[in-house]
N, C-alpha and C positions, 0 to 999 in steps of 0.2 A: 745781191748781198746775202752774205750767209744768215740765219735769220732761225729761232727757237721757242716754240711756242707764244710769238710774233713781237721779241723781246729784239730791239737792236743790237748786235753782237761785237758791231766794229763801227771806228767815229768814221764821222766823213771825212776825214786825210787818209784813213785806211783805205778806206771803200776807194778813194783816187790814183793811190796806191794799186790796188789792185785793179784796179781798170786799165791802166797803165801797165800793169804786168800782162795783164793776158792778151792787149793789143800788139806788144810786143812780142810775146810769146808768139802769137798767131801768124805773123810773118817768118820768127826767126825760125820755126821748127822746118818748115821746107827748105826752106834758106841753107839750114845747116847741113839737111839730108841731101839737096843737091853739091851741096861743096865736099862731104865725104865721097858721092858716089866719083866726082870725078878729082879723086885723091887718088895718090899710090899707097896701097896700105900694105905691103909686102906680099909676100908669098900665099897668099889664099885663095881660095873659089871664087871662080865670078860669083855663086849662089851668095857667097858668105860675106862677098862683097856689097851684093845688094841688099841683103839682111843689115848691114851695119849702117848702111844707111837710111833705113824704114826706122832702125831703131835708135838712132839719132834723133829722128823728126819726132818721132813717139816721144822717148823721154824726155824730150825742151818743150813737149804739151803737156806729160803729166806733170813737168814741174810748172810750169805757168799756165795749164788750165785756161785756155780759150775756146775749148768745147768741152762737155762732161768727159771726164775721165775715164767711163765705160768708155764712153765714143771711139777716144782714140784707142783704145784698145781695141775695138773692131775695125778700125780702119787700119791697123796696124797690121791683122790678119789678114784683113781685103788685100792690102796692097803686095802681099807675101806671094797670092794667089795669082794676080794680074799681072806681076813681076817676075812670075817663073820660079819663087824661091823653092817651094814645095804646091803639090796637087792641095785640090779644096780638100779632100777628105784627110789628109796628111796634117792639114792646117786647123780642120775644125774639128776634129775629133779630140783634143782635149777639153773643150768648151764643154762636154760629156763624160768627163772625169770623174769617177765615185766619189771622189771628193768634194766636186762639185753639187753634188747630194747630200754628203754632209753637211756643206753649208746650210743647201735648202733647210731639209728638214729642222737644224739647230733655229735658221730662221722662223719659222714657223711656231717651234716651241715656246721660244722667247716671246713671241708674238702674242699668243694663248696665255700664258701668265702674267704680259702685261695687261689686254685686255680683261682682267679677270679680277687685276689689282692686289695678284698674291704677293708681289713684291712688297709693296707697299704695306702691305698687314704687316710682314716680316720685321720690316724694319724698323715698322711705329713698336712694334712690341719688343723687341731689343732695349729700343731706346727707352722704353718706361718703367726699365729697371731702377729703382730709385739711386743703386751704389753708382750709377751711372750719371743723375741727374745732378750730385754736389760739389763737380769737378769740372770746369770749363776746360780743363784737360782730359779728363773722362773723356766729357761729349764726344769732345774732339777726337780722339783715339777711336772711343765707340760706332759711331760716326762714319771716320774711315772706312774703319773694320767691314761695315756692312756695307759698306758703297764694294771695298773690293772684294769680299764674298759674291754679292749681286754679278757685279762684272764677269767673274770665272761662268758664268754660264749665258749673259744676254748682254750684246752689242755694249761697249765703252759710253757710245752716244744716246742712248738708252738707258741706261743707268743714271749718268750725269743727268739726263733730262727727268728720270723720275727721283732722283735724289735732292733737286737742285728745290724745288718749292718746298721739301722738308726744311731741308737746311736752311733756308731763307725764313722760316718760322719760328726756329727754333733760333737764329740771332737774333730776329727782332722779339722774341720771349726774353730772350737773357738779357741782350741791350737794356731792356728799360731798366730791369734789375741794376746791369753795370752804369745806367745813370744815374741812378736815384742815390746808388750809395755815392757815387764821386759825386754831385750835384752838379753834372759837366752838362754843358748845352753844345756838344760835339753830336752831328749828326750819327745814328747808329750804323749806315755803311761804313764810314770812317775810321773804325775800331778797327784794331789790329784780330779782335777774335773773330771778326763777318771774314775779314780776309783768309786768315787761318782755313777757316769751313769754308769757304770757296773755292780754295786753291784745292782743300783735302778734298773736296768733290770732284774736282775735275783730275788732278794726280791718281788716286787712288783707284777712280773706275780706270783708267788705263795701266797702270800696274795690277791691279786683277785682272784684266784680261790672259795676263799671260799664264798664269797659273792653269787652265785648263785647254785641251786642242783647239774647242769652241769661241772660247772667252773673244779670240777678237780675232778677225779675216789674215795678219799677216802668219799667225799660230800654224794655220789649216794650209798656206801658201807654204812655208817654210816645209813641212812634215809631206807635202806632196812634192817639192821641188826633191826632198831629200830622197826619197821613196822612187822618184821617177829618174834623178840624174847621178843618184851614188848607190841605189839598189840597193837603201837597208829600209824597212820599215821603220816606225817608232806609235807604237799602241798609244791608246786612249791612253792607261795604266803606267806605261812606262814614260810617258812626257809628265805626267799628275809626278812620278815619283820624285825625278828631279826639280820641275819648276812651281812646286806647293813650296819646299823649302825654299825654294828660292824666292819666293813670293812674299814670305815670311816675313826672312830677311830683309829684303825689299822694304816691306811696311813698317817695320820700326824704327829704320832708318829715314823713311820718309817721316815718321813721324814727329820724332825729335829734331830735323831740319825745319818742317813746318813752324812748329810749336815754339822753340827759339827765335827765327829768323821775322815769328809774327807772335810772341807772346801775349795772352791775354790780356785787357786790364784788370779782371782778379780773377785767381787759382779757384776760391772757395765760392760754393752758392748755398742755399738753403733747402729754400724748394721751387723748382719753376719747371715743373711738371703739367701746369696749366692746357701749355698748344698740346702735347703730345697727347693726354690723355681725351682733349677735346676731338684729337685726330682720330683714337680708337675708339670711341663711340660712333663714329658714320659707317665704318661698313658692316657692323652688326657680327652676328656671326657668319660664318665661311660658307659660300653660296656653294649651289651645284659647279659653277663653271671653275671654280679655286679650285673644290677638292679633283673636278676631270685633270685637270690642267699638271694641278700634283701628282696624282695617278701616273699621268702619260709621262711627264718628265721624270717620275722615280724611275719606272720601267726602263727608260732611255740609258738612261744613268748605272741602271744594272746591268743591261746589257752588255755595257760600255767598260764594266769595270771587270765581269766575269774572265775576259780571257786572261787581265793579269794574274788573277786567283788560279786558273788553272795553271797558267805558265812558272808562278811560285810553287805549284804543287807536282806536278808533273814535266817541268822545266818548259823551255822555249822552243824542242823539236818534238813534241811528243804529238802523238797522231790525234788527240780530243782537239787541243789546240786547233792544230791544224784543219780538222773537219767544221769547228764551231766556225772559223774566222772565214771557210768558205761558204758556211749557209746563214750568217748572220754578220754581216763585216760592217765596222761602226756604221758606212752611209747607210745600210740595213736600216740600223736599231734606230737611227736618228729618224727615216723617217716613216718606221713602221710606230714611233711613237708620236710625229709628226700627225700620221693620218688615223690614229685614234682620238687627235682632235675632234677630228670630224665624224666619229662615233660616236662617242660618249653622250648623251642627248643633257643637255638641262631642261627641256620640258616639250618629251616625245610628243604630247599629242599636239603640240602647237609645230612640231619639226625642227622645235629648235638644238640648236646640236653646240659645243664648247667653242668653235670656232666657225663659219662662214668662209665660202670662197673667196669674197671681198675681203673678208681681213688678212688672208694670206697673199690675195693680190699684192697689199700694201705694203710686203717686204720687202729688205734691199735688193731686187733684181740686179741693180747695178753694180754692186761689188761680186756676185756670182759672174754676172759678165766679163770683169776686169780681171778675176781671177783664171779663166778659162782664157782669155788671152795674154795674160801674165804667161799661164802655163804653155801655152802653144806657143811664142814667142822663144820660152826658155829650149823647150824641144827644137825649136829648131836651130839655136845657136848652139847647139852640141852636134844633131844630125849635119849640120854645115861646118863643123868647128871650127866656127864662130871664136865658143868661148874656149874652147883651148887653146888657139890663138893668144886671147886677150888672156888667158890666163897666165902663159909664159913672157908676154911681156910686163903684165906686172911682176911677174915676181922677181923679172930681169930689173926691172926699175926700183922697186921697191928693196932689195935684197933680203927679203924677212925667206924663210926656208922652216922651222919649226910651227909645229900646229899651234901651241898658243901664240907666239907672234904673230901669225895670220888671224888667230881667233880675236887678240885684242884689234886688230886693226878694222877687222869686219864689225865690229861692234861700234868700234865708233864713227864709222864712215854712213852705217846703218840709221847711227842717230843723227848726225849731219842732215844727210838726205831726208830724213824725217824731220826735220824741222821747216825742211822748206815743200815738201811737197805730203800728199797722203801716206800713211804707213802701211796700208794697201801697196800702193804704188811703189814704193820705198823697198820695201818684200819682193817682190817682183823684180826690183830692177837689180837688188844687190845679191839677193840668195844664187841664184843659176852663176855666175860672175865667182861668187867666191868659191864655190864650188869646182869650179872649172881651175882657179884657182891652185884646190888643193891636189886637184886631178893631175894637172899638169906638175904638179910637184911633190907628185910622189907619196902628198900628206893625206894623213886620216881626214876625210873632209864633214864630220858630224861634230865638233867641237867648233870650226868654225862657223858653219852652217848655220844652228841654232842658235849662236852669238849674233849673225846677223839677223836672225828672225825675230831674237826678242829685242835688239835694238832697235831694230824698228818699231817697234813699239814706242818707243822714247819720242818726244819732241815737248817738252815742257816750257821753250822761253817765249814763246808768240802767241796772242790769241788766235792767229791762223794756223798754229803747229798741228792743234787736233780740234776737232770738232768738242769735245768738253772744255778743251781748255776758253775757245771760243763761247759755250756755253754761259760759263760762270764769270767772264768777262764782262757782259751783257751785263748783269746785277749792279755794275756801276761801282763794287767793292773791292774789287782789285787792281788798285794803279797796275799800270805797264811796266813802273820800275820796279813794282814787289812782283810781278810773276817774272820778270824777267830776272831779278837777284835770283829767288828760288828756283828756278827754271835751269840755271845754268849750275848751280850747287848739283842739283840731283840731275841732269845730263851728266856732270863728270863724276857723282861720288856714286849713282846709280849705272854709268856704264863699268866702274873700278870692281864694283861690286856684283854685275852680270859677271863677268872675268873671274873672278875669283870666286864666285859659286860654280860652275862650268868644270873650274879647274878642280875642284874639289867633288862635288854631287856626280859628276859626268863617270870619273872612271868606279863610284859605288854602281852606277846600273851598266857598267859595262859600254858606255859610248866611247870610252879612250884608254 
């Protein structure tokens, strides 16, 4: 059972529910891979015929999860290997993808900041802005805001998990306030403002994510799929330019969906400053290990951002560019600031240093995993074409032929699939597909591409859609008909509006 600083996340009909899925799941996925492998599937390789069926059995696992979802993704590669589709080294060599380094190192950094509680300083001091403290709409907005700032740089689930015991303080601050004036013996989860700030907890860190490469694993999946199967890059710099605005956008539109669909019981407060300023009195001032942590993440950050500077200055072929991006390429910067963790000392003569090999142990290994077989996966259903195949029978099926009708469609198919499975996994399964997609159809394939990578992102109506939305479920504050009302507004008015930023932001930076 999914389960958050050892808070219950999902009731027991769920949890049976999901027992029931993955016992299912656990049969049907060979099931399925042996009923495609002895299908007629026209005109293709025996290689690419045995591919279709490994990846069959794969994706009826990652959507029903009856082993970890790394798992099947290494067994997806094993069986590639033992099946003749491609050599081991063919197979394993993107599990070693620079990219695959980016992740680390971002992991790592997030990891250092959390441990260190810089996040948390950040946020309590945002919030005890007074213009901030007399607007249960304020909060809320505010609130937001630095949930999805946070996210643009440290894991969705992460954020939610350190956002979520704020937020839970600062309702039960205001609540007594919202009692005393109604004189209401309504318990305080009950209120429409606990639900508001739970739902903006767990929405908001997943719509920040996408704003930066880092911000969330299907970001760094999409810009490598794009990179490895359509042969353009897209910089740090140059995803920040489009999907910051788009983020924006995003957030105030989430926010006024929020805020209506679960309005306060009152607009105005006085003063209830109380939890928050009680909160910045414990960590005192900023130890050595906050400002290391700072330190290394500025540098990161700089690194990360210098080549769009120079490529504004000097354009996008000019030979600085070009030399900088070969002796410092982002996975570089991420984890040469990564391993200044482990310089930096906060208290040399004891050896103690910003971070430990233990705490880097404890980062997501498994999504570096799933993404390196995401990747080897997607290689090989082009090296076999695979997806060129699939790609001209959809569009034979589908009849769509212009890039944004593909781009609307990859978005919403993106969020679909992310409602029922990880957005990890989601990324993975739909980016190489769409792409092969526009290959085969002659279309620019970076508008649809990136449509599906941030719709994956999406999965807002289920507490099992994402790990925050599960999060703040757990709190007991949000029935399952208010996330799921909300949930479904911003899947359709938050994919209308991936679309329509895309179509607009994409050809100012030159994607269309």
């Amino acid at each position: 059972m999914l389960t958050e600083n050892n808070l219950e996340v999902i009731t027991p009909a769920e949890e049976k529910f999901e027992s029931r899925r993955k016992a299912i799941g656990f049969f049907l996925g060979p099931l399925a891979g042996v009923i495609v492998y002895f299908s007629q599937l026209g005109t293709i390789t025996h290689e690419a015929h045995i591919l279709s069926a490994i990846l069959v059995w794969i994706i009826v696992w990652w959507v029903t999860e009856p082993i970890p979802i790394p798992a099947s993704a290494l067994l997806g590669a094993v069986l590639c290997i033992i099946t003749g589709v491609a050599d081991v080294k063919k197979v394993f060599t993107p599990f070693a993808d620079p990219i695959v380094f980016l992740f680390l190192g971002s992991f790592i950094l997030a990891k250092g900041m959390m441990k260190h509680g810089i996040d948390r300083r950040f946020a309590y001091n945002i919030l005890s802005v007074k213009w901030v403290g007399k607007s249960t709409g304020r909060i809320i907005f505010t609130f937001g805001a630095i949930t999805a700032f946070i996210s643009m740089w440290i894991s969705n689930t992460a954020t939610t998990a350190m956002m979520y015991p704020i937020g839970l303080g600062i309702i039960y601050s205001i609540g007594k306030v919202i009692k005393e004036r109604h004189g209401s013996d309504a318990e305080i989860r009950n209120m429409r403002f606990a639900t508001a700030m739970m739902l903006m907890a767990a929405y908001s860190a997943s719509i920040g994510g996408i704003g930066m490469p880092i911000g969330t694993p299907p970001n760094l999946i999409g810009i490598g799929m794009i990179e490895k199967f359509a042969g353009v890059k897209i910089s740090f710099f140059q995803w920040a330019s489009f999907a910051v605005p788009l983020l924006i956008a995003m957030y105030f539109f989430l926010f006024y969906l929020l805020y209506y669909l679960n309005k306060p019981e009152i607009s105005k407060l006085s003063d209830t400053h109380s939890f928050i300023e009680d909160s910045l009195k414990k960590p005192g001032k900023m130890s050595a290990g906050e400002i290391n942590s700072l330190i290394a993440f500025g540098i990161t950050v700089v690194l990360w951002l210098i080549p769009g500077f120079i490529a504004i200055i000097g354009g996008s072929d000019s030979a600085l560019l070009k030399s900088y991006n070969n002796y410092i390429p982002e996975s570089a910067a991420a984890l040469l600031g990564a391993l200044l963790l482990f310089i930096l000392p906060v208290n040399f003569k004891k050896r103690l240093f910003t971070i430990e090999w233990k705490d880097a142990a404890s980062i997501d290994w498994g999504t570096l995993i799933l993404f390196g077989g995401g990747l080897s996966l997607g290689n090989l259903m082009f090296e076999t074409k695979l997806a060129e195949s699939i790609g001209h029978s959809l569009i034979n099926f589908s009849g769509v032929s212009t890039v944004w009708s593909i781009t609307l469609i990859a978005i919403f198919i993106a969020i679909i699939v992310s409602e029922a499975t990880s957005n990890t996994a989601s990324a993975n399964m739909i980016v190489p597909v769409i792409i092969s997609i526009c290959i085969a159809g002659n279309v620019n394939p970076l508008p649809p591409a990136i449509g599906a990578t941030l719709g994956a992102s999406w999965g807002f109506m289920l507490p099992v859609s994402t790990a925050p939305n599960a999060i703040v479920y757990g709190s007991k504050m949000v029935p399952i008909v208010k996330m799921m009302r909300s949930g479904i507004f911003f899947d359709i008015g938050g994919g209308l509006l991936i679309w329509l930023g895309l179509r607009i932001l994409l050809p100012l930076v030159g994607f269309a």
